[in-house]
Each structure stands twice: as structure tokens, then as C-alpha cells.
C-alpha positions in Angstrom: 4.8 45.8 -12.7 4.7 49.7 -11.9 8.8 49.3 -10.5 9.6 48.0 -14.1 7.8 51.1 -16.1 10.8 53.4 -15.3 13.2 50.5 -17.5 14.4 52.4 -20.7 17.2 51.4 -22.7 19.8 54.0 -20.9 18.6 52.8 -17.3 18.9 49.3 -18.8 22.8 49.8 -19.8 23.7 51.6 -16.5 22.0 48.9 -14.6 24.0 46.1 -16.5 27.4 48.0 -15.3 26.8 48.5 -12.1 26.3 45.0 -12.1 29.2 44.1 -14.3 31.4 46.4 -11.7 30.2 44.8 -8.8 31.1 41.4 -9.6 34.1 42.5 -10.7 34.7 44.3 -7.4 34.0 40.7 -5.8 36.2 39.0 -7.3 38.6 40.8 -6.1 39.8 42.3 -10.2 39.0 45.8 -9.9 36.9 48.4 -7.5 36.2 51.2 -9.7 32.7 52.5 -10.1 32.1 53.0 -14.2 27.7 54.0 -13.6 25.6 55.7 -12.1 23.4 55.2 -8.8 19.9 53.3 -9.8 18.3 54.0 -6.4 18.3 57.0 -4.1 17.2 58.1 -1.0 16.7 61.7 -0.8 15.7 63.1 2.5 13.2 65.5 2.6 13.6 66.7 6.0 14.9 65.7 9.6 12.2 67.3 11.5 9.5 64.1 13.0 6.5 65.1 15.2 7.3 62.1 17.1 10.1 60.6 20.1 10.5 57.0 18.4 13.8 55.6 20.4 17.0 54.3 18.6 15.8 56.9 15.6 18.3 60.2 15.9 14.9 62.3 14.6 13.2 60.9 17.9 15.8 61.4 19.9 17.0 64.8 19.0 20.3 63.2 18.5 22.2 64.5 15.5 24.9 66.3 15.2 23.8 67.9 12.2 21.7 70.5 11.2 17.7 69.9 11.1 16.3 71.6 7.8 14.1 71.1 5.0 15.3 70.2 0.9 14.7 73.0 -1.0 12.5 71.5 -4.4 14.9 73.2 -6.9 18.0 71.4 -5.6 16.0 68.4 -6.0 15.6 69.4 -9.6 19.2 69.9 -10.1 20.1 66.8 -9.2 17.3 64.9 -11.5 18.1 66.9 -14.4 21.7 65.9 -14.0 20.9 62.0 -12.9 17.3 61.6 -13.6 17.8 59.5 -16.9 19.7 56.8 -15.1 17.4 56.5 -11.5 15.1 53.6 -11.6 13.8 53.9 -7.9 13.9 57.3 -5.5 13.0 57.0 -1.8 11.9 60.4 -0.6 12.8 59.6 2.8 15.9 58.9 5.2 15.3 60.7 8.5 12.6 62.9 10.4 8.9 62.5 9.0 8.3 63.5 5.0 4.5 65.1 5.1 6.3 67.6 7.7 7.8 69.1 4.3 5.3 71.4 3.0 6.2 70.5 -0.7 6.5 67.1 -0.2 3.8 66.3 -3.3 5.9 69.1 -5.2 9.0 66.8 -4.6 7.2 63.7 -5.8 5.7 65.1 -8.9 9.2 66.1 -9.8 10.6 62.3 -9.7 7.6 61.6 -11.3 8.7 64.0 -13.9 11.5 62.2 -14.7 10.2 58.5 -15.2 11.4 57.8 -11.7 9.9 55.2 -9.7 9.1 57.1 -6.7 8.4 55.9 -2.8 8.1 57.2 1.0 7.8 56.1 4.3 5.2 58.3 6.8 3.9 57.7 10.2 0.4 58.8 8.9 -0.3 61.5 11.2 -0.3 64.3 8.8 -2.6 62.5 5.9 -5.5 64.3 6.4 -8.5 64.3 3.7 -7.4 66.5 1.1 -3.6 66.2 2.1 -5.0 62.2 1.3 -6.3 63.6 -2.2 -2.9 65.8 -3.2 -0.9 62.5 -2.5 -3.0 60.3 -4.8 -2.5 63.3 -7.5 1.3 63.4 -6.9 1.9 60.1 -8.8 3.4 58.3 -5.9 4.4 54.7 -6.5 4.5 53.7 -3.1 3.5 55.0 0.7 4.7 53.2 4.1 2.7 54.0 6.6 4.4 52.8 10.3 1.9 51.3 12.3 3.8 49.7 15.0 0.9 48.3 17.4 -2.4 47.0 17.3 -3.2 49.0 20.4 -2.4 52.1 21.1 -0.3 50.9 24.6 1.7 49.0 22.5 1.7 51.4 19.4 2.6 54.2 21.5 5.7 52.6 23.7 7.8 52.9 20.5 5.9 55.7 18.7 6.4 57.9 21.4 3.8 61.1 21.2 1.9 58.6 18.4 -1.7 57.8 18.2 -3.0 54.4 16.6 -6.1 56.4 15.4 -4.6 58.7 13.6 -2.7 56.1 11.7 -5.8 54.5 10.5 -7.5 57.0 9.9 -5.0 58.5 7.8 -4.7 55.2 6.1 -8.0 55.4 5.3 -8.0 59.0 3.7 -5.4 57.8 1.3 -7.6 54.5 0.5 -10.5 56.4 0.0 -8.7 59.1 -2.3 -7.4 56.3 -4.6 -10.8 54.9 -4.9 -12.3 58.4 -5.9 -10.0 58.4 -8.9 -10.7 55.0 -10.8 -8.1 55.6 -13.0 -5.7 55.6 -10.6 -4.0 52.6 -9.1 -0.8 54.1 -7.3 -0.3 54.5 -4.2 1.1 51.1 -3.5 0.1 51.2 0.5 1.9 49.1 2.4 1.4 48.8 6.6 4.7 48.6 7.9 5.2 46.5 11.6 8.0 47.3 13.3 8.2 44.2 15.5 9.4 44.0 18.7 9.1 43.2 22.7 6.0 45.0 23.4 4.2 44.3 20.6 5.3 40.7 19.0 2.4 39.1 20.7 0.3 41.5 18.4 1.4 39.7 15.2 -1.8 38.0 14.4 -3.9 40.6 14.9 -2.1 43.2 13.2 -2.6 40.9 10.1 -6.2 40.7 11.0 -6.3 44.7 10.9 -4.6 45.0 7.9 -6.7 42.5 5.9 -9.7 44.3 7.1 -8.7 47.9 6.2 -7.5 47.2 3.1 -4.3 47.7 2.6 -2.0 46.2 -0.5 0.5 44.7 1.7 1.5 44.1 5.4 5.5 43.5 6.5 6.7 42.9 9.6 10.0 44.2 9.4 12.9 43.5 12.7 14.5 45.8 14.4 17.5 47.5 14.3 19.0 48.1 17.6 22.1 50.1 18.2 23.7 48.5 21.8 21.2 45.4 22.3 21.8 43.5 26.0 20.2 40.6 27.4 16.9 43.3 29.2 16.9 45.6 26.2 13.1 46.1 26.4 12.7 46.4 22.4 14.7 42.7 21.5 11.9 40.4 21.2 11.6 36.9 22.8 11.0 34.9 19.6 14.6 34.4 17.9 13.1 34.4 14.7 11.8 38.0 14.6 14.9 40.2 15.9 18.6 40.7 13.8 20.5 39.5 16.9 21.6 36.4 19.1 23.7 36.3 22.1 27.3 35.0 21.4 28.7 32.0 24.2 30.2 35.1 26.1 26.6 36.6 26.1 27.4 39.2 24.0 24.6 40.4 21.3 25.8 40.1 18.1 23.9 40.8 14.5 23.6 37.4 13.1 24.6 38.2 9.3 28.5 37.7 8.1 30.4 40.6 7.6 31.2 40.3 4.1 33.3 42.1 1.9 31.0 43.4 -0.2 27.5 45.4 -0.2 25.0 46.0 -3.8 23.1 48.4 -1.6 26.0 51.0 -1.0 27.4 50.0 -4.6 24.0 50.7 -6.6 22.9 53.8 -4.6 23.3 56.2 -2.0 21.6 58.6 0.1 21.2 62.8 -0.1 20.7 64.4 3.5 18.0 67.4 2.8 21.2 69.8 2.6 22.8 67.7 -0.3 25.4 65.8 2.0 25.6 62.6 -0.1 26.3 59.8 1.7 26.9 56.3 0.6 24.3 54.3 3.1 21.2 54.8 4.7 23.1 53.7 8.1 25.4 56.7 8.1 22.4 58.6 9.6 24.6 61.4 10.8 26.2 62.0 7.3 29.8 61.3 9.2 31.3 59.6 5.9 29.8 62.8 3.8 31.3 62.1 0.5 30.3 65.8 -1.0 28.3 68.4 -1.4 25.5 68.1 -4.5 24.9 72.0 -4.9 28.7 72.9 -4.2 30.1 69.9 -6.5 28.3 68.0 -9.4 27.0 65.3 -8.5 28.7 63.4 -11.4 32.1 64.3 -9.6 31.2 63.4 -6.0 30.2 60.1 -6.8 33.2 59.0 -9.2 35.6 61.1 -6.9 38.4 59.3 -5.5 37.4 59.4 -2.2 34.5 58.2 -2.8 36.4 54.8 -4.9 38.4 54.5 -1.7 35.4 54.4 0.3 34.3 51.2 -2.0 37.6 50.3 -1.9 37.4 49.4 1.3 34.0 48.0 1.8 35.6 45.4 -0.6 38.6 45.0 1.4 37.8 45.3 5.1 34.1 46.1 5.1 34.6 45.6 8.9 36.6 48.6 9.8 33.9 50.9 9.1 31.5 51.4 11.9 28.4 51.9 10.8 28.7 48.5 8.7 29.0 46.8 12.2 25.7 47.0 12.7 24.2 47.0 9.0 21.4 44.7 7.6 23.0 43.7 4.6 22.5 40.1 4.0 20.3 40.0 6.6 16.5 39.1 6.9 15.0 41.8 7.8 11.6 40.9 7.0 9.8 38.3 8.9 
């Protein structure tokens, strides 16, 4: 129920023509973007305390810049889309509670109406960092706890300790409870599944009943060169993205449509105001603008940006970073 609260009539209309423009763009009458985003994922930083593999914060990978959002370009960009954003993620790479006014950044969503989540590896939620997040307003808080031991939970969460994870967990339990009034955060115990810790399944379900939690997922993986002894593709077929093709190749197992409601309805803002139109453009190559230099307003009804859409429609297969998307996949098991 606390997703539909943000509904108003304006947020009502836009979300009606997105969807009117998408299935138009289906069938194939017309690409042309008429509303504005109902979702976005605004990255609060690319710094992560942690050495996760396939993640370009773990890795020390990207090609671009590692830096923190300042709060009052965050506030631009509400004041100018605000009325029409039904959902915000603060999160798309590196670790949010490294941001020192990550609670400053949520309070301003919450500001605006906006249903607002993030995604943490719990190491930073300390008592009264617990308390400040519960007083934020925040809809929604994944916490990664990708083992049930800490061998397993440290082989992917490299640097990672299980205990701190829990115990963070439950700081942020325990700071809800304190305020009886309050209800939000939605936590949710997110399991990464795969090789070394699918056999943990069952008892990671057992932890998360017993803590307390609102909601366990297992979610799959997503792997960028998979091969017959990648050590993170799991044995059970029904918990990875991937089979092997009759040549042995590893392929992701969901068509390559035309078409994508996840780039169409939203898009993503890199902590320096790169906006990007997917979550899997980690490196921000297909940067359609620059919110701070531009409006936001004219980077996302700029041509380019309608030839970028354009093209999804057309030959969604040409582009990269779509080759190994989870759109119309299932990604939780």
C-alpha cells in the first residue's frame, strides 16, 4: 500500500502516457516519448567498502570518475521532476551509507511525495546511523546478505563480514520498533544466489524468518562472460539467467525483444548528473546529458535520446549492454 501513496492525479496522467506511448511504440506506430520518467535511480555515490566481483565498484573498474552527489543537485532535479516520480531508487553503483548525507538525500524525495528506496550491504548501519534512517522516511532498505556463513558470504562479498550484516539489520529493526508510529522501512534480505552458496537456500530462509525481516528474495545472478567452470553459475538451472546453447556457448535465456518498459518509464542519474537510460549502462557509455549543464526536461525529450528509443524498438540487439540485460527475465527465484 505505501508504493501507491505517492499516486496523485498528475502522476496518474503521466503514468497513463507513458503507457499509452509504449504500446504505441510496440506496435510499431510511433517512438516518441510524450511523459515523463515514473522511476529513477539516482546514484548516490560509486565509492563501496567492499571487492564484490562482476560489480565495477568492487572491481575498481570504471572508466569514470568516483564521486559523491552533491544534495542540492538532487534538489534541482526534484523540483523540476518531482511532481511526476512515483518511485526513486537512491542507488546504482558503489555503497549509499558511504555518502554522508545519504538520510539528507532521502528526506528530500520524501519531500516531494516520492516513494523512496536503497540497496546497502549493511556494514555502515550502526545504532544511531539505524535511528537517523528510520527518521529519514525511507520506504524501503535492501540489505545484501549473500551467505549464511561467513565462508560463503565472504567469497562474493569480498572484505564482507556476515556479522556485521545482521547486526546492522538488527539496529534498523530495533530503531523501527522504538518508534511505534512508524512502519517504514520496508526491510527486505536480499540473496544473491549463486555456486558457493545455493546449497545455503534453506537456511538463509530459516535466518531470515528468525530475525525478522519483511521479506527474503533470492535474486540470480548476473554474470558478464559466463563459461562452463565460471565459479559463480550455479548447478541448479532454475536459479542462474543462463543455459549453455548446443555449441556450449552460455547464453541468457530471455528473447531479445524489441522493446523494454524499464528503459521507457525511467532511467538512471550517475552521482555527477550523467543520465543514462538503464541501470546496465554502468559505465554511463550511452550518457544521454548532463542534468546541471542541461534541464533535465531537454535531455530526456532530446533527439538523441528518441533515437536511442528508437532503436531499442527497432534492433534492441545492436546495443551492447542489452545483450546481457534482464528484461523479461526471471530474476527472482
Amino acid at each position: 500500500m505505501a508504493r501507491l501513496r505517492p499516486l496523485n492525479a498528475t502522476r496518474l496522467r503521466n503514468m497513463a502516457s507513458l503507457h499509452q506511448g509504449y504500446r504505441k511504440a510496440k506496435a510499431g506506430k510511433e517512438v516518441i516519448q510524450r511523459a515523463y520518467p515514473s522511476s529513477l535511480s539516482i546514484e548516490p555515490t560509486t565509492s563501496c567498502n567492499l571487492r564484490c566481483p562482476e560489480c565495477p565498484s568492487g572491481l575498481r573498474s570504471f572508466s569514470r570518475p568516483t564521486g559523491m552527489l552533491e544534495p542540492t543537485q538532487l534538489d534541482a532535479l526534484l523540483q523540476e521532476i518531482g511532481p511526476y516520480l512515483v518511485y526513486a531508487n537512491l542507488y546504482f553503483q558503489g555503497e549509499p551509507y558511504l555518502h554522508p548525507a545519504m538520510d539528507q538525500l532521502v528526506a528530500s524525495c520524501k519531500k516531494h511525495g516520492v516513494y523512496t528506496s536503497t540497496s546497502t550491504n549493511a556494514h555502515f548501519l550502526r545504532q544511531e546511523r539505524a535511528e537517523a534512517i528510520v527518521e529519514s522516511g525511507l520506504d524501503r532498505l535492501i540489505i545484501s546478505i549473500d551467505g549464511a556463513t561467513q565462508e560463503t558470504y565472504s567469497s562474493y562479498r569480498i572484505g564482507g563480514r556476515l556479522d556485521k550484516v545482521i547486526e546492522g539489520t538488527q539496529n534498523v529493526l530495533n530503531a523501527r520498533k522504538k518508534r511505534s508510529k512508524r512502519k517504514s522501512p520496508h526491510v527486505v534480505w536480499q540473496f544473491l544466489v549463486v555456486g558457493p552458496n545455493e546449497h545455503e537456500i534453506p537456511e538463509i530462509r530459516r535466518m531470515a524468518k528468525a530475525s525478522g525481516v519483511d521479506e527474503l528474495v533470492i535474486k540470480t545472478a548476473q554474470i558478464d562472460a559466463p563459461h562452463d567452470t565460471h565459479p559463480l553459475l550455479t548447478k541448479d538451472p532454475e536459479l542462474r539467467r543462463y543455459d549453455p546453447d548446443k555449441n556450449g556457448r552460455w547464453l541468457l535465456r530471455n528473447p531479445m525483444d524489441d522493446e523494454c518498459w524499464r528503459m521507457w518509464q525511467g532511467c538512471v542519474m550517475t552521482w555527477d548528473g550523467k543520465v543514462v537510460p538503464c541501470c546496465f549502462d554502468k559505465d554511463a557509455e550511452h550518457a544521454m546529458g548532463t542534468f546541471g549543464d542541461q534541464r533535465f526536461e531537454d535531455i530526456w525529450f532530446s533527439p538523441q535520446y528518441q533515437a536511442f528509443r528508437k532503436q531499442i524498438f527497432t534492433d534492441r540487439s545492436s546495443i551492447e549492454m542489452c545483450q546481457n540485460c534482464s528484461e523479461g527475465t526471471l530474476v527472482y527465484a
